[in-house]
PDB file of the backbone (N, CA, C, O) and the ligand in Angstrom, with CONECT records:
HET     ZN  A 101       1
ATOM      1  N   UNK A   1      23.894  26.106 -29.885  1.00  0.00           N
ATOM      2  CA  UNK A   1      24.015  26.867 -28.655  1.00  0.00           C
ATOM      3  C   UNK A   1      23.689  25.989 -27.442  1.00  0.00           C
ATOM      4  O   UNK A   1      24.574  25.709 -26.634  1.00  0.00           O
ATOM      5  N   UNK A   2      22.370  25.530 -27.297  1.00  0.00           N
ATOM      6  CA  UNK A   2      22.521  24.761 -26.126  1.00  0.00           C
ATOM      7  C   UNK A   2      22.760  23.279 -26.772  1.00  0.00           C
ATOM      8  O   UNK A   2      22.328  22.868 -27.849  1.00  0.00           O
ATOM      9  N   UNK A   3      23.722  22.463 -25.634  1.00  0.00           N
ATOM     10  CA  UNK A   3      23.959  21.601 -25.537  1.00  0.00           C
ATOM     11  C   UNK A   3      22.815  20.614 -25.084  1.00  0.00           C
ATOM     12  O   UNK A   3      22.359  20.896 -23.975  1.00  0.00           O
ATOM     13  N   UNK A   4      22.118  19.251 -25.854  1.00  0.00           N
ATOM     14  CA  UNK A   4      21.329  18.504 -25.148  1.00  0.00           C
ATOM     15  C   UNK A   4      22.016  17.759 -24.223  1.00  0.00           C
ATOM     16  O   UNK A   4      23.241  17.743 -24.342  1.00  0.00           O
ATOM     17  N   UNK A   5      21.547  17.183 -23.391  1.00  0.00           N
ATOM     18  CA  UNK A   5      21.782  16.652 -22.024  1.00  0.00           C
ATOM     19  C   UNK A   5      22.168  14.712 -22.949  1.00  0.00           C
ATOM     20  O   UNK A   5      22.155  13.584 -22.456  1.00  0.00           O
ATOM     21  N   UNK A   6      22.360  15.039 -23.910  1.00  0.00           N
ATOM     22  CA  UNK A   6      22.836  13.448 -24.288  1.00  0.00           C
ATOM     23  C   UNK A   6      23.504  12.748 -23.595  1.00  0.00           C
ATOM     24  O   UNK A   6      24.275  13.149 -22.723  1.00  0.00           O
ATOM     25  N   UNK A   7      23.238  11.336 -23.970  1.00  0.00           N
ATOM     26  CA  UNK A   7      23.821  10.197 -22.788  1.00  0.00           C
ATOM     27  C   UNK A   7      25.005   9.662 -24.205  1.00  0.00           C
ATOM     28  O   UNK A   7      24.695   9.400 -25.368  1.00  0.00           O
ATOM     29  N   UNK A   8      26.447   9.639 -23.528  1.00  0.00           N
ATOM     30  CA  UNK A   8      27.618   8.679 -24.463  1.00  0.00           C
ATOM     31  C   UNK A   8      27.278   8.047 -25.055  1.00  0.00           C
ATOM     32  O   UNK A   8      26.241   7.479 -24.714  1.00  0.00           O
ATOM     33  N   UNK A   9      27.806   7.750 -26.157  1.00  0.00           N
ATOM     34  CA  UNK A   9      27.543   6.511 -26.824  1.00  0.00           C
ATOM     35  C   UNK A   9      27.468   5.534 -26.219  1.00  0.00           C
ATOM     36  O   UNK A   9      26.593   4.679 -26.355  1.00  0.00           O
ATOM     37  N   UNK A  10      28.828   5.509 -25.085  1.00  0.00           N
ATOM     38  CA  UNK A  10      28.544   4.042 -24.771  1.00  0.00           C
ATOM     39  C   UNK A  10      27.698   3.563 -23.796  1.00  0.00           C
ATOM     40  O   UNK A  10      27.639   2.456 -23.259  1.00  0.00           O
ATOM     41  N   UNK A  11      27.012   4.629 -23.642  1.00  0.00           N
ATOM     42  CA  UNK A  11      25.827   4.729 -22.137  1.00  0.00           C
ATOM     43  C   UNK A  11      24.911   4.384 -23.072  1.00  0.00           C
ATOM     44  O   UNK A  11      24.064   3.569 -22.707  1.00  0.00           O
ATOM     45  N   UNK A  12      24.849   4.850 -24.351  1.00  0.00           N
ATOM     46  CA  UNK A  12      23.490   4.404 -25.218  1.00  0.00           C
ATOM     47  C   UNK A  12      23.594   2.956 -25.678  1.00  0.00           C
ATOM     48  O   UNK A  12      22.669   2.174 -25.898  1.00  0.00           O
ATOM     49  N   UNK A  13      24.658   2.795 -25.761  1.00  0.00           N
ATOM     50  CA  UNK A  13      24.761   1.461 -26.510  1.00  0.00           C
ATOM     51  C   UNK A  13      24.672   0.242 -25.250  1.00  0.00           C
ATOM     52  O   UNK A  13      24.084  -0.817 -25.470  1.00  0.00           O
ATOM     53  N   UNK A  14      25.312   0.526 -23.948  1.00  0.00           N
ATOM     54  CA  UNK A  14      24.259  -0.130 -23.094  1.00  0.00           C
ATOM     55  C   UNK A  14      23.143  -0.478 -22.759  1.00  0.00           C
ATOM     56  O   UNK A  14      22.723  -1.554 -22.334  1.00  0.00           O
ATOM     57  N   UNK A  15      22.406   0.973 -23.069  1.00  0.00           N
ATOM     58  CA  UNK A  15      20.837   0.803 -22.867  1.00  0.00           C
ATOM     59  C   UNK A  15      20.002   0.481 -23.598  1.00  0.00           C
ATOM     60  O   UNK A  15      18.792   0.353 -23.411  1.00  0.00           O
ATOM     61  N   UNK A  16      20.786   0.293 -24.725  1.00  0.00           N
ATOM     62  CA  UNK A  16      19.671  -0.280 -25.875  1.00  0.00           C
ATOM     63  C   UNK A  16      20.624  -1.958 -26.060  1.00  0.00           C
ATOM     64  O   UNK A  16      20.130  -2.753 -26.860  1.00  0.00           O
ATOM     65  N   UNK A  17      21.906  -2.380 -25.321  1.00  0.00           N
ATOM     66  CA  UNK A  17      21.387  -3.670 -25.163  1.00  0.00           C
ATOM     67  C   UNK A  17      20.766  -4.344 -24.004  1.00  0.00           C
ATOM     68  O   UNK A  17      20.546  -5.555 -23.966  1.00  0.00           O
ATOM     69  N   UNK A  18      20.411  -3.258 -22.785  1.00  0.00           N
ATOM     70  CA  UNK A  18      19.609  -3.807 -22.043  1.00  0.00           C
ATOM     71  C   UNK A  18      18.413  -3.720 -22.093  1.00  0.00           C
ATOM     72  O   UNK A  18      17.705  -4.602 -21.608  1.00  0.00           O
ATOM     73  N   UNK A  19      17.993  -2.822 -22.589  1.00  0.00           N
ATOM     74  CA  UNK A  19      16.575  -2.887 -23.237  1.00  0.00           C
ATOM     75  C   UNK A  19      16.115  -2.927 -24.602  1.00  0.00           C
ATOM     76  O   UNK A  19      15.898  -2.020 -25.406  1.00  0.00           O
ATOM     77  N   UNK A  20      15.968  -4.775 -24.724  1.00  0.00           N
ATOM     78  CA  UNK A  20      15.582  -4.920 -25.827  1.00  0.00           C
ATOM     79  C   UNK A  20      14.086  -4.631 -25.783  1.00  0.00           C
ATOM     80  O   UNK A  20      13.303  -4.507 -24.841  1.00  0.00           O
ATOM     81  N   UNK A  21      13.928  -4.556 -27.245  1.00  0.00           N
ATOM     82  CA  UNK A  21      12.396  -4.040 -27.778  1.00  0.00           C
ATOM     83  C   UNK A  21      11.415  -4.540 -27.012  1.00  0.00           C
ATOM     84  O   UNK A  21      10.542  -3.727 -26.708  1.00  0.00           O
ATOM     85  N   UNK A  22      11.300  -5.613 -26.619  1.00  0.00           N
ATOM     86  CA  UNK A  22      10.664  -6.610 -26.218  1.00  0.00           C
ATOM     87  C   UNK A  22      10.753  -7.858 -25.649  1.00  0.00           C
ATOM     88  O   UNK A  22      11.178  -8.889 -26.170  1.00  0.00           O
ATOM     89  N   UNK A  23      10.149  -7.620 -24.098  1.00  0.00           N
ATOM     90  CA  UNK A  23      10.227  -9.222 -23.433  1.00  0.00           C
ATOM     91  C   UNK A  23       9.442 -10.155 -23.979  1.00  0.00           C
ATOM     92  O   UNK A  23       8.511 -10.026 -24.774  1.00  0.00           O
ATOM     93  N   UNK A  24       9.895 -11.096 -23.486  1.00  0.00           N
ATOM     94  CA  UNK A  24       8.809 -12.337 -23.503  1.00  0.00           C
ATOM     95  C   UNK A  24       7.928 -12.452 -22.234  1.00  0.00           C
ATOM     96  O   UNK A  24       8.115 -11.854 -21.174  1.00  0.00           O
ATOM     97  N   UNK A  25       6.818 -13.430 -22.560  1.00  0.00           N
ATOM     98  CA  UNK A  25       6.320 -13.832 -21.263  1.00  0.00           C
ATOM     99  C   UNK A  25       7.127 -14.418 -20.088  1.00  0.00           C
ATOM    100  O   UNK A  25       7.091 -14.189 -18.879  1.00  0.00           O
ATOM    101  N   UNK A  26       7.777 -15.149 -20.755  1.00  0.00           N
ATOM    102  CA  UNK A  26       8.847 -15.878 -19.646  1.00  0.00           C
ATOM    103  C   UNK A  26       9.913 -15.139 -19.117  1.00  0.00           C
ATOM    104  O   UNK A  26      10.371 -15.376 -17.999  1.00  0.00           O
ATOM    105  N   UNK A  27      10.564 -13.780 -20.250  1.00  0.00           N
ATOM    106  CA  UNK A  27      11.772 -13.067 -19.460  1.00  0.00           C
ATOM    107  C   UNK A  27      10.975 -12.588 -18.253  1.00  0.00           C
ATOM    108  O   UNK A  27      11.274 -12.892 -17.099  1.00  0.00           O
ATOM    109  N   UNK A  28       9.733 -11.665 -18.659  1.00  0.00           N
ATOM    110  CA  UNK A  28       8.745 -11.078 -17.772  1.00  0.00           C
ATOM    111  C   UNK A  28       8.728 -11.909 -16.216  1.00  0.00           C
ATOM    112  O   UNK A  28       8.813 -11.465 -15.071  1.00  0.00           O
ATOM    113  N   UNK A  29       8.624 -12.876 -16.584  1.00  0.00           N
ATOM    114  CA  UNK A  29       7.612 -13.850 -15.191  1.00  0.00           C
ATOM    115  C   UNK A  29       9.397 -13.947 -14.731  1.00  0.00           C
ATOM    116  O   UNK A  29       9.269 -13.589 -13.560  1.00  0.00           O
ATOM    117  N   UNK A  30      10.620 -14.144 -14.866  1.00  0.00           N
ATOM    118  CA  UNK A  30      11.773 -14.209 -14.619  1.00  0.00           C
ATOM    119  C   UNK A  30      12.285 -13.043 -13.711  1.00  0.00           C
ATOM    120  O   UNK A  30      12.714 -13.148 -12.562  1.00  0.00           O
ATOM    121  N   UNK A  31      12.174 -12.104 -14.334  1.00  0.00           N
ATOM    122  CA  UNK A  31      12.513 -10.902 -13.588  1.00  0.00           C
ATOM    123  C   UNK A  31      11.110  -9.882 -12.629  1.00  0.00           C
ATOM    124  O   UNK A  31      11.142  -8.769 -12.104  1.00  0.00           O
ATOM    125  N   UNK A  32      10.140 -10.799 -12.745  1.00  0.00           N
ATOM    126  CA  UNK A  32       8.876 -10.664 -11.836  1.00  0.00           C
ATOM    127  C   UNK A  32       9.347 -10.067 -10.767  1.00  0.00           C
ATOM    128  O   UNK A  32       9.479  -8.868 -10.524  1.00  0.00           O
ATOM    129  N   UNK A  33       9.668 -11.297  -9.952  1.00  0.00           N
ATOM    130  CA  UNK A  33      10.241 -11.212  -8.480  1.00  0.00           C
ATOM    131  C   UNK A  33      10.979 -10.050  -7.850  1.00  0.00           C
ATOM    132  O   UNK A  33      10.673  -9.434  -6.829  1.00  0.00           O
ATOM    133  N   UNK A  34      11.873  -9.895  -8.551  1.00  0.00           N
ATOM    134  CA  UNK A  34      12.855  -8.444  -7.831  1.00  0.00           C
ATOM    135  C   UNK A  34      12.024  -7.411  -8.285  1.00  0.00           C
ATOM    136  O   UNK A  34      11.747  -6.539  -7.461  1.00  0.00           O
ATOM    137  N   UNK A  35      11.503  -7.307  -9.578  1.00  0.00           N
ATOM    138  CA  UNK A  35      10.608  -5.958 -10.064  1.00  0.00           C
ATOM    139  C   UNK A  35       9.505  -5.356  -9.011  1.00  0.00           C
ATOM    140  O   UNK A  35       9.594  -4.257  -8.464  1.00  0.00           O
ATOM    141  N   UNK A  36       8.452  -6.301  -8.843  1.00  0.00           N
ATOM    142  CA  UNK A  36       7.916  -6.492  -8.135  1.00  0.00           C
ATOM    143  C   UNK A  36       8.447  -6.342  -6.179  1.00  0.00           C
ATOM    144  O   UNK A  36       7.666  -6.038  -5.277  1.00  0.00           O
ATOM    145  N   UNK A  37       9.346  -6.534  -6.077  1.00  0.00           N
ATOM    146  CA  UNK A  37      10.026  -6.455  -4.559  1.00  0.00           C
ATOM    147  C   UNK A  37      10.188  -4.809  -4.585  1.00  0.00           C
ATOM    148  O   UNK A  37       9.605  -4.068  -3.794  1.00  0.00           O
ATOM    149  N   UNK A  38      11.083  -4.365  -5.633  1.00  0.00           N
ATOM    150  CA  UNK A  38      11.682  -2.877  -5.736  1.00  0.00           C
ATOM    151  C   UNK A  38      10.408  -2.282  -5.557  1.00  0.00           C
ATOM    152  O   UNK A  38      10.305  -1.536  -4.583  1.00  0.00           O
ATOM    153  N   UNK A  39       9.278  -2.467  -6.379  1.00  0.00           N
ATOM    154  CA  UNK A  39       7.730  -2.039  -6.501  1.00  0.00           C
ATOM    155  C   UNK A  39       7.289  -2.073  -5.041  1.00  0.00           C
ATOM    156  O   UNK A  39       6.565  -1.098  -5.241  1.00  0.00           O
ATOM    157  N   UNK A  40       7.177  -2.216  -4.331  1.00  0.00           N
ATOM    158  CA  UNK A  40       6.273  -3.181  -3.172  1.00  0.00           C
ATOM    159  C   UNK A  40       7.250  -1.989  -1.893  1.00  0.00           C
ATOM    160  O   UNK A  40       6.602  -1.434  -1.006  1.00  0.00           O
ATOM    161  N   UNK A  41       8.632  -1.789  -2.000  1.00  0.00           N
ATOM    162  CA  UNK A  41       9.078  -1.693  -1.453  1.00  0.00           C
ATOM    163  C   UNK A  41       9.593  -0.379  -1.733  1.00  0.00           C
ATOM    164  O   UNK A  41      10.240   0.195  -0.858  1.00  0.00           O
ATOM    165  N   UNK A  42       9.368   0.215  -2.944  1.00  0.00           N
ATOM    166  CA  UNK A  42       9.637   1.838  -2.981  1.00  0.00           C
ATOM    167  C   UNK A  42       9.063   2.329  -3.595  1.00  0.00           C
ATOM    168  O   UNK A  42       9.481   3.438  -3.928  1.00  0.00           O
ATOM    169  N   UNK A  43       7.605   1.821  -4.221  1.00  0.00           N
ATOM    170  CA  UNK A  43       6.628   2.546  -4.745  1.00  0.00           C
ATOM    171  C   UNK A  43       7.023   2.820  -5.963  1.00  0.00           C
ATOM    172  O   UNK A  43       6.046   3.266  -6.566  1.00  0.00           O
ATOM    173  N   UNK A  44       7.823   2.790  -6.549  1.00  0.00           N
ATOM    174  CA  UNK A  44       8.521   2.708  -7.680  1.00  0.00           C
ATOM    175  C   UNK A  44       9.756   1.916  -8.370  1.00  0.00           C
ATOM    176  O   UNK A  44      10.653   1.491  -7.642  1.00  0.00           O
ATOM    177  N   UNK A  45       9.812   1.690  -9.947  1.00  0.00           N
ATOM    178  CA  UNK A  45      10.624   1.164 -10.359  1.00  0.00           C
ATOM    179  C   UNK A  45      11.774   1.458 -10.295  1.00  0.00           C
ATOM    180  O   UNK A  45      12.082   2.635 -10.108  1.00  0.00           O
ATOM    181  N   UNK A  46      12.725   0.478 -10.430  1.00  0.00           N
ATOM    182  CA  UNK A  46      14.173   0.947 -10.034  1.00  0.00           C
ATOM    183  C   UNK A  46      14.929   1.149 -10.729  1.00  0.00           C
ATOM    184  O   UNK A  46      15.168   2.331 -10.976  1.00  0.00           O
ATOM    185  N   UNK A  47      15.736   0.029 -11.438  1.00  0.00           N
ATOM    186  CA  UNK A  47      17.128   0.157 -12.528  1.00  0.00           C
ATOM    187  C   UNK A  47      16.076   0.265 -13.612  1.00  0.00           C
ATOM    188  O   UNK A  47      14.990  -0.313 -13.642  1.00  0.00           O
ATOM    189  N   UNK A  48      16.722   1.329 -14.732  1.00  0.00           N
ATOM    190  CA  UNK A  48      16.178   1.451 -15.594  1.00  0.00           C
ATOM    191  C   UNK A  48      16.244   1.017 -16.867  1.00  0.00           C
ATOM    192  O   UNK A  48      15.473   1.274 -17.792  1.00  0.00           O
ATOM    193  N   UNK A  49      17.219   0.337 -16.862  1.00  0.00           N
ATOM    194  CA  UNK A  49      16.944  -0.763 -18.570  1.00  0.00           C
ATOM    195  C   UNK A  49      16.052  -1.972 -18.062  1.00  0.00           C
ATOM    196  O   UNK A  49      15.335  -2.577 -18.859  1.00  0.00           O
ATOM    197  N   UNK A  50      16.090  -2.197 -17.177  1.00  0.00           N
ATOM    198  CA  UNK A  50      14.838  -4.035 -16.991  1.00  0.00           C
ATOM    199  C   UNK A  50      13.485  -3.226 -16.896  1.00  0.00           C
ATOM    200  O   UNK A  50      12.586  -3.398 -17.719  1.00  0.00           O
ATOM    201  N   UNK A  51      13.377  -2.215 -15.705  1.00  0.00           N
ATOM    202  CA  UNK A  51      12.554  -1.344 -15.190  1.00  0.00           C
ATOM    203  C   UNK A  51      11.356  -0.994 -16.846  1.00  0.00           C
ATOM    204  O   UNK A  51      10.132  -0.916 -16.950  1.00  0.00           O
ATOM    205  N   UNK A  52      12.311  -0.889 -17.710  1.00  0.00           N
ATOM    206  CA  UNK A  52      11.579   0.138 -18.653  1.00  0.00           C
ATOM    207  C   UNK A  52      11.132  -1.420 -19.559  1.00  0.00           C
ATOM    208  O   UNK A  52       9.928  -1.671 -19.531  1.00  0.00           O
ATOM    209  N   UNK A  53      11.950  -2.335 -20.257  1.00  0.00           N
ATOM    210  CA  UNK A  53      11.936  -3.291 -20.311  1.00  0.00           C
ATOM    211  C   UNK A  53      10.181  -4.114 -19.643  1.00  0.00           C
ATOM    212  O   UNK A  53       9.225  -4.390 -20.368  1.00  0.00           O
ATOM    213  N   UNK A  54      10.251  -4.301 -18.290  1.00  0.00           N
ATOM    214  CA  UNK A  54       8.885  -4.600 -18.149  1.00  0.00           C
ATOM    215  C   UNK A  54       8.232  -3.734 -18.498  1.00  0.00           C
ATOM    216  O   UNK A  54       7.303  -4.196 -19.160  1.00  0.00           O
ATOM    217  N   UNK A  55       8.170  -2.371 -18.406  1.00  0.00           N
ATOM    218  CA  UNK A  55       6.921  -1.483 -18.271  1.00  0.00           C
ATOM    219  C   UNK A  55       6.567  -1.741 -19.628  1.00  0.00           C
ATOM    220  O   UNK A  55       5.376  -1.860 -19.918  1.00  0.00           O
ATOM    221  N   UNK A  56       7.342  -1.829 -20.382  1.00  0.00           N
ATOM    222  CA  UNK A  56       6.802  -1.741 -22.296  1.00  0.00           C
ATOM    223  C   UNK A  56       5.728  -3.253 -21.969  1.00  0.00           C
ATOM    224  O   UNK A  56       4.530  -3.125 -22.220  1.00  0.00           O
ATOM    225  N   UNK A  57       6.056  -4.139 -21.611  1.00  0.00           N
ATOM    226  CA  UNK A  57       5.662  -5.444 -21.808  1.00  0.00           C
ATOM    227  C   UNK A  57       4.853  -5.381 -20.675  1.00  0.00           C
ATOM    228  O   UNK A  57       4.674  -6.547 -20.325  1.00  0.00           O
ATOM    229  N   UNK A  58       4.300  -4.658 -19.958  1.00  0.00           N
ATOM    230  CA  UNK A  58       3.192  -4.679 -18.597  1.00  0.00           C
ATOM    231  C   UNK A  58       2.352  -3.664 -19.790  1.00  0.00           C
ATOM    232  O   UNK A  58       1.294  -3.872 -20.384  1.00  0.00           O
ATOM    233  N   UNK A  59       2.590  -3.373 -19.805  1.00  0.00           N
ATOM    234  CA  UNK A  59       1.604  -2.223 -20.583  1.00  0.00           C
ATOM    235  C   UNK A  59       0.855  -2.681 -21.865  1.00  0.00           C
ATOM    236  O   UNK A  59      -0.100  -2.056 -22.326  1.00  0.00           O
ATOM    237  N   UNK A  60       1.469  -4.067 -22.522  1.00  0.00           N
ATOM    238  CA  UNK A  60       1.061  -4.821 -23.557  1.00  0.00           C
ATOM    239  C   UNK A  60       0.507  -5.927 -23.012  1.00  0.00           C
ATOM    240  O   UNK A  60      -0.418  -6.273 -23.746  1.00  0.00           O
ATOM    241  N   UNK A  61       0.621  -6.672 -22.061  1.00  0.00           N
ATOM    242  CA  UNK A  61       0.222  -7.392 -21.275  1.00  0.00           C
ATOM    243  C   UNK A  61      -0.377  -7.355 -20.029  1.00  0.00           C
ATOM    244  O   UNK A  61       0.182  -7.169 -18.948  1.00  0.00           O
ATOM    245  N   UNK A  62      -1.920  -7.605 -20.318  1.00  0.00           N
ATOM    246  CA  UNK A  62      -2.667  -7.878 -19.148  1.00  0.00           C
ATOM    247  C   UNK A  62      -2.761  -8.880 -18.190  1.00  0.00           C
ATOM    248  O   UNK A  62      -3.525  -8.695 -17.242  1.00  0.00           O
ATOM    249  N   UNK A  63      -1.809 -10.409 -18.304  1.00  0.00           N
ATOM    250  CA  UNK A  63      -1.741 -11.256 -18.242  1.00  0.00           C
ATOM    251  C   UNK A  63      -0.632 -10.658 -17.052  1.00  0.00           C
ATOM    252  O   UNK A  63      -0.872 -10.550 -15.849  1.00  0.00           O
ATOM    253  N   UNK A  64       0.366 -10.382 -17.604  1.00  0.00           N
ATOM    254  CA  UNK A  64       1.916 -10.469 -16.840  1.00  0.00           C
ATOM    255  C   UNK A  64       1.265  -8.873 -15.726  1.00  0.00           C
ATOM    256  O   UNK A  64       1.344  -8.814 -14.499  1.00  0.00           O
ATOM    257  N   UNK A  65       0.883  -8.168 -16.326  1.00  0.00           N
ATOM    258  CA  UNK A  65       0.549  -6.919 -15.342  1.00  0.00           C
ATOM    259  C   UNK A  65      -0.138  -7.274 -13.860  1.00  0.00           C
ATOM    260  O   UNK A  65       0.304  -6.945 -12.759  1.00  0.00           O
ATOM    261  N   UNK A  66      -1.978  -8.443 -14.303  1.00  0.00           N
ATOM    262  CA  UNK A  66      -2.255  -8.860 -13.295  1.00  0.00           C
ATOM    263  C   UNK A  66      -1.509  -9.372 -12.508  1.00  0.00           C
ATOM    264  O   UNK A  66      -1.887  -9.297 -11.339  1.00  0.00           O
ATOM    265  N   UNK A  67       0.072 -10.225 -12.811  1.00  0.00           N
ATOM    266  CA  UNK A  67       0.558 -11.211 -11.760  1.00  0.00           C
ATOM    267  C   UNK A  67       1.423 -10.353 -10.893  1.00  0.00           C
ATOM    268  O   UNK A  67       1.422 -10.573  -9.682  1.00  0.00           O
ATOM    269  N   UNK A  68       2.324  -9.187 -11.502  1.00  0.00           N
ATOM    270  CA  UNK A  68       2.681  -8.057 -10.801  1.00  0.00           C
ATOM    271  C   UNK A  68       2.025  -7.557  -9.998  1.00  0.00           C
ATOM    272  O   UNK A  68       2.505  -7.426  -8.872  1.00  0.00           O
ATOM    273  N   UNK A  69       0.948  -7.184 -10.221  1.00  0.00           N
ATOM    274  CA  UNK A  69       0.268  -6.378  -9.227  1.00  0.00           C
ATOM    275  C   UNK A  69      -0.486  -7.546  -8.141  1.00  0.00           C
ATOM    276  O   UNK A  69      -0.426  -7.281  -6.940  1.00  0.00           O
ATOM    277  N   UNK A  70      -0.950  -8.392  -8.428  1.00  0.00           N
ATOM    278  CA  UNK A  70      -0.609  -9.089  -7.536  1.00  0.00           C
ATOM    279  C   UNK A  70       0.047  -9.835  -6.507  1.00  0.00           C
ATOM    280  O   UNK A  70      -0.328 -10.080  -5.360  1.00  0.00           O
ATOM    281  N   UNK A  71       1.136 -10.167  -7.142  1.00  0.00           N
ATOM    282  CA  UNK A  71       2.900  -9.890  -6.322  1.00  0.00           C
ATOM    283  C   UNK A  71       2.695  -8.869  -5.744  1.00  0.00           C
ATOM    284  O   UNK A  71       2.519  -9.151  -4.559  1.00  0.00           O
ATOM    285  N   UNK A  72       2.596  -7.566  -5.947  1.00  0.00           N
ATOM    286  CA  UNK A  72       3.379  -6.658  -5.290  1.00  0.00           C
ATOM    287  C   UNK A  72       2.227  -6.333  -3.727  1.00  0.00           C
ATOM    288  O   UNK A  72       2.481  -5.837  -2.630  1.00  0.00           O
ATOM    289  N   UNK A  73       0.974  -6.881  -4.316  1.00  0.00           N
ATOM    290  CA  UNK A  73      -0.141  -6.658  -3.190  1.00  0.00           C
ATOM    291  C   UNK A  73      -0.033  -7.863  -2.096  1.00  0.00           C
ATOM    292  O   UNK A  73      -0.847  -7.773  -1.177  1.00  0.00           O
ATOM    293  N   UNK A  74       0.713  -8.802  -2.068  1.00  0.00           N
ATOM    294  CA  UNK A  74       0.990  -9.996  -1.356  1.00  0.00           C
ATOM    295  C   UNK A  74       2.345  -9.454  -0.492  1.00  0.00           C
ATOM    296  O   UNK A  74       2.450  -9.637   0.721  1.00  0.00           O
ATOM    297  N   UNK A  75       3.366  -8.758  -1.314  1.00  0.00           N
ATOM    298  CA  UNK A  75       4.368  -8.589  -0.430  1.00  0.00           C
ATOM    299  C   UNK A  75       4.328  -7.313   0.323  1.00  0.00           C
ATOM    300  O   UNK A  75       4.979  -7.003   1.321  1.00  0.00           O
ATOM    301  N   UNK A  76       3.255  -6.482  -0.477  1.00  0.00           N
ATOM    302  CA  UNK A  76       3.377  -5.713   0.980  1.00  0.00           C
ATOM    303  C   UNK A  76       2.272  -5.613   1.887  1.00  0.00           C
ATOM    304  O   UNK A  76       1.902  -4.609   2.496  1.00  0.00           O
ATOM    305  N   UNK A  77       1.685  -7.014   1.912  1.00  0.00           N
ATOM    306  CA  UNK A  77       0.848  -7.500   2.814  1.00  0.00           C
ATOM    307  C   UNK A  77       1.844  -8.052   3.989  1.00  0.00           C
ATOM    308  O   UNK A  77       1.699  -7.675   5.151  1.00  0.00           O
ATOM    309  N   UNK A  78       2.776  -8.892   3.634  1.00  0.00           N
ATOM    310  CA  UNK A  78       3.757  -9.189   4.237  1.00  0.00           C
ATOM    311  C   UNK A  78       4.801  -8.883   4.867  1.00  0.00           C
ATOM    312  O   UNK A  78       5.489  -9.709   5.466  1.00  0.00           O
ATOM    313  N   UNK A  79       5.145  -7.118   4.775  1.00  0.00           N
ATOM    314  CA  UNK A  79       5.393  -6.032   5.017  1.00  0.00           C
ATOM    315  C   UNK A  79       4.974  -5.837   5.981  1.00  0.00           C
ATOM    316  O   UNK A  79       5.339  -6.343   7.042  1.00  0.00           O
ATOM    317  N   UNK A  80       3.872  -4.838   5.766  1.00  0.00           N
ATOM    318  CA  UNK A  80       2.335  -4.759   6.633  1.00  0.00           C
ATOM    319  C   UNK A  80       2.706  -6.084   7.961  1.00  0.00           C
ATOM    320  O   UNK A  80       3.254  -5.979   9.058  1.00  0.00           O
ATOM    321  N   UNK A  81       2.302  -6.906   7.460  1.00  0.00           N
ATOM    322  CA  UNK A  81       2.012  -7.904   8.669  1.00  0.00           C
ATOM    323  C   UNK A  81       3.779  -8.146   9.509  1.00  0.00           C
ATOM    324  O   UNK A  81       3.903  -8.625  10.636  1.00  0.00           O
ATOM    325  N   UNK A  82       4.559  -7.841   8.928  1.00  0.00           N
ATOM    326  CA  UNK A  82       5.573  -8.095  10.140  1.00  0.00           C
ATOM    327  C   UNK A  82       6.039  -6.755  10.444  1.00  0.00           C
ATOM    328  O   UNK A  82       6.932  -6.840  11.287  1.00  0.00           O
ATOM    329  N   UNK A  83       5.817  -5.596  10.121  1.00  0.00           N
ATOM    330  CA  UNK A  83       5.740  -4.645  10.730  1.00  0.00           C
ATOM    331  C   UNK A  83       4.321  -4.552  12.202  1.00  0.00           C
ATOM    332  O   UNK A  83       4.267  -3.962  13.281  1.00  0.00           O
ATOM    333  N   UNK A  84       3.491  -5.374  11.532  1.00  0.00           N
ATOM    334  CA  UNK A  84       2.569  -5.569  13.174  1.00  0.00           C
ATOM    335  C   UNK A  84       2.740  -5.903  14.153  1.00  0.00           C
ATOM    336  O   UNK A  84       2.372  -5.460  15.241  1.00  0.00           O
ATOM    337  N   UNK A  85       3.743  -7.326  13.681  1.00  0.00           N
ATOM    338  CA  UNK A  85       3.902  -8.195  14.477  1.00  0.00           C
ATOM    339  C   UNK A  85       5.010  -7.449  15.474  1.00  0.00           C
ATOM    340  O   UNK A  85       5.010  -7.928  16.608  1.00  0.00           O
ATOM    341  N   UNK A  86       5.640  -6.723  15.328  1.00  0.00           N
ATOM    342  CA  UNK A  86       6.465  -5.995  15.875  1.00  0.00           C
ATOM    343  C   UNK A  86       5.881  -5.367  17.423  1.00  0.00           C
ATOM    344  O   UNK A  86       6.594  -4.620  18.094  1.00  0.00           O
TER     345      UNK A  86
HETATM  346 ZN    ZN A 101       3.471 -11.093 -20.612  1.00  0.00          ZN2+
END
């Protein structure tokens, strides 16, 4: 009777090859930068296969989490400060 809200196959089969099980440290520190920008800059994550992708591997990693959140506290310091300068 009711229909679930399922995603296509081929919408699934995208998202499970963009989100593999597991990053590395290095995919992590790779796709840092924009994650971190989207973060900084809308309070939230954005595209959701990398998006989910880090979060599994921020959430296992205290290492890669500190450098995020540190990123993201630098750029919107930088934010902050040229919105002053204004
Ligand atoms: Zn890591």
């Amino acid at each position: 009777m009711s229909r679930s809200p399922s995603l296509s196959p081929q919408v699934q089969d995208r998202l499970l090859l963009r989100t593999e099980p597991w990053l590395s440290c290095e995919d992590c520190f790779e796709l840092m930068d924009g994650f971190a920008e989207v973060l900084a800059r809308d309070g939230q994550a954005g595209r959701a296969g990398v998006d989910l992708a880090m979060e599994l591997h921020l959430r296992g990693c205290p290492g890669c989490f500190e450098e995020v959140e540190s990123l993201v506290a630098l750029l919107r310091e930088d934010a902050a400060a040229s919105r002053a300068a204004h």
